[in-house]
C-alpha positions as CSV (number, residue, x, y, z in Angstrom):
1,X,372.5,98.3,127.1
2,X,373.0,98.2,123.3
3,X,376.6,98.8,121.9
4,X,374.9,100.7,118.7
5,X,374.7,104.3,118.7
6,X,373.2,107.0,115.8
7,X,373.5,109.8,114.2
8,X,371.6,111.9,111.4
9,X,373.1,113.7,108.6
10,X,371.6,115.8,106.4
11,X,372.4,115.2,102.1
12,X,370.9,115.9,99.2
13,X,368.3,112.9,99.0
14,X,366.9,112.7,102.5
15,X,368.2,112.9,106.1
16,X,370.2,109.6,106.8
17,X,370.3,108.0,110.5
18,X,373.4,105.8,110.4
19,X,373.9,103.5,113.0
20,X,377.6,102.2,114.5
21,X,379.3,100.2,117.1
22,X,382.4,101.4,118.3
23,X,383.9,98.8,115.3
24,X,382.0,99.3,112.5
25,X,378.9,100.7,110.7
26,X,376.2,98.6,110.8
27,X,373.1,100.5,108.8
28,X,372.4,103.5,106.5
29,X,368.6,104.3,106.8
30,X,366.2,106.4,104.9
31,X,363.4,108.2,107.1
32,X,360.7,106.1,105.2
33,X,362.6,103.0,105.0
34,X,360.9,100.3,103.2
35,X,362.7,97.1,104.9
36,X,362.0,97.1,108.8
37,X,363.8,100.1,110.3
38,X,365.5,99.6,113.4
39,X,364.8,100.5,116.6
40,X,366.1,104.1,117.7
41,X,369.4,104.4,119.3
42,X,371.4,106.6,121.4
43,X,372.7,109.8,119.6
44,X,376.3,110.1,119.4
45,X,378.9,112.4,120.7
46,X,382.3,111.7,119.7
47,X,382.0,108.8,117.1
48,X,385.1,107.4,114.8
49,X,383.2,105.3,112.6
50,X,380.1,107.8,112.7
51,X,382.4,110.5,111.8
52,X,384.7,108.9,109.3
53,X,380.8,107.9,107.8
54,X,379.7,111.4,107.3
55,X,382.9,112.7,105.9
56,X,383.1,110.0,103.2
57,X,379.4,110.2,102.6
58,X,380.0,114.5,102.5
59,X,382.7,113.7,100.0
60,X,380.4,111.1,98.0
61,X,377.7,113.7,98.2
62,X,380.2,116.1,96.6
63,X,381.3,113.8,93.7
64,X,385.0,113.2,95.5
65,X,384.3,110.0,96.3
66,X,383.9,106.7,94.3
67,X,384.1,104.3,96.6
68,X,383.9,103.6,100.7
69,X,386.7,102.6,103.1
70,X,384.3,102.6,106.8
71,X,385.0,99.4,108.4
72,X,381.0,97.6,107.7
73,X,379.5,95.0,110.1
74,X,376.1,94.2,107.9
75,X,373.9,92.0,110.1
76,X,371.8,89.6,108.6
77,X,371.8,85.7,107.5
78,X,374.9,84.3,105.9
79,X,373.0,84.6,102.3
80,X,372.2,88.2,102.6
81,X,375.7,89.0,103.3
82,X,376.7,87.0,100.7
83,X,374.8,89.5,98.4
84,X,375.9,92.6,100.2
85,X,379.4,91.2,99.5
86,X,378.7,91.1,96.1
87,X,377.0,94.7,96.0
88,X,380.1,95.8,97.6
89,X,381.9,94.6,94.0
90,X,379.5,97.1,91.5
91,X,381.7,99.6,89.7
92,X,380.9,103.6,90.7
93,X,378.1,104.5,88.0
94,X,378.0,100.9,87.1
95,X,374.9,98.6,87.6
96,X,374.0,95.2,87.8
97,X,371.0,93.0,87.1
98,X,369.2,90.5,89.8
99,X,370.2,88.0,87.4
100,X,374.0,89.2,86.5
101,X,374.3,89.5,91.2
102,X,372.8,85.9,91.5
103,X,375.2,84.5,88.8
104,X,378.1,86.2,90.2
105,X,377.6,85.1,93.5
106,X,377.1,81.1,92.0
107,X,373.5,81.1,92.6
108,X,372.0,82.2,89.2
109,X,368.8,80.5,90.1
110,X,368.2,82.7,93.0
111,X,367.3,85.9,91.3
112,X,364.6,86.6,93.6
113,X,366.2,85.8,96.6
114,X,368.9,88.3,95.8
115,X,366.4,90.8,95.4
116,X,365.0,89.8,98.6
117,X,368.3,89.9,100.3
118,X,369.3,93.7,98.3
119,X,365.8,94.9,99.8
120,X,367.0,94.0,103.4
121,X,370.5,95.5,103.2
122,X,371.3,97.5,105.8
123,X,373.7,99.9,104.4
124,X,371.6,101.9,102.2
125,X,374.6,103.8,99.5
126,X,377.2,102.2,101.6
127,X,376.4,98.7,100.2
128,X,375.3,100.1,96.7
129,X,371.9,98.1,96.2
130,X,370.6,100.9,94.3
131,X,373.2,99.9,91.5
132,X,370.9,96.9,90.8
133,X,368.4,97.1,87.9
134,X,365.8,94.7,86.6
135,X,367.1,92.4,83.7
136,X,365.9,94.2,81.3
137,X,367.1,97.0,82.5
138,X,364.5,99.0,84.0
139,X,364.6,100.5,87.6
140,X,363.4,98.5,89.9
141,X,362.4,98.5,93.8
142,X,364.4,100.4,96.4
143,X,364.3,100.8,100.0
144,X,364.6,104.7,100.0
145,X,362.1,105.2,96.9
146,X,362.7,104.5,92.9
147,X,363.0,108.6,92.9
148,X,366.0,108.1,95.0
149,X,368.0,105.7,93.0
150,X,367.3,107.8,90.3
151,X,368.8,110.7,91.3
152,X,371.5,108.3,93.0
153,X,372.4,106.6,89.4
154,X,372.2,110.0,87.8
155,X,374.7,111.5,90.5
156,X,377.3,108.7,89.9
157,X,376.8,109.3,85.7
158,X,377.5,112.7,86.4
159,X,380.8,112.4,88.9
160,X,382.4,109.1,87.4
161,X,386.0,110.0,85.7
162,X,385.1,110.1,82.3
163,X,381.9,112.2,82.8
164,X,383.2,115.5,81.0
165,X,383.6,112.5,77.9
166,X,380.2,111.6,77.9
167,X,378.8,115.4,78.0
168,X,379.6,115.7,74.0
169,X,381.8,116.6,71.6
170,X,381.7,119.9,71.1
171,X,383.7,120.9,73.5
């Protein structure tokens, strides 16, 4: 018997199923997915890591919250967590480029095999991958749908701390 359990949660983008053990969150899925969706898993009662999820992704959701503190557990090869490590290090309303996350992690070479390791990660939001951009600067793939990051970048813009500076300044 698995050790994973789920729950849904209902935001603004889509209705997340996020998947823990009793340690750690280990994915953050979109309905339609694009990388291999799990299996399904037994719903949750009383949860700590599925509830401490859902409050900080609530509080993300409500612009409170820059930043995650749920203990992860991404599962995948020692490369892809290599590049979900590095996702980790993105700024709040900050992106990166393939080519900028495959320098950073010593691998500038591998610019496509960091985009094939950010299209596998697990932790959808979490594990910002939808902070990563094409080099020159356009939106590119994401596992819950280019209209998704969109709105996701465009959330961050809106709540990062010097947001009311940007608006203009006629205030």
């Amino acid at each position: 018997m698995s050790e994973l359990q789920q729950r849904l949660i209902t935001t603004p983008i889509a209705q997340l199923r996020l998947v823990a053990s009793p340690r750690a969150l280990v994915g953050v899925y979109f309905p339609d997915h694009r990388a291999a969706s799990p299996p399904s898993y037994p719903e949750a009662g009383a949860h700590a890591i599925l509830d401490l999820a859902i409050a900080e992704l609530n509080e993300y959701f409500a612009g409170t919250r820059r930043s995650f503190t749920i203990p992860l557990e991404p599962r995948g090869t020692e490369f892809q967590r290599l590049v979900w490590a590095a996702l980790t290090e993105i700024e709040f309303a900050g992106t990166r480029s393939y080519g900028q996350l495959a320098a950073a992690i010593g691998r500038p070479r591998a610019v496509r095999a960091v985009g094939a390791a950010n299209a596998r990660n697990p932790l959808s939001l979490v594990v910002p991958c939808h902070r990563v951009i094409g080099n020159d600067g356009a939106l590119t793939g994401y596992a819950g749908g280019l209209e998704r990051k969109r709105w996701l970048l465009a959330h961050e813009l809106a709540h990062r701390p010097d947001a009311m500076f940007q608006l203009g300044s006629g205030f």
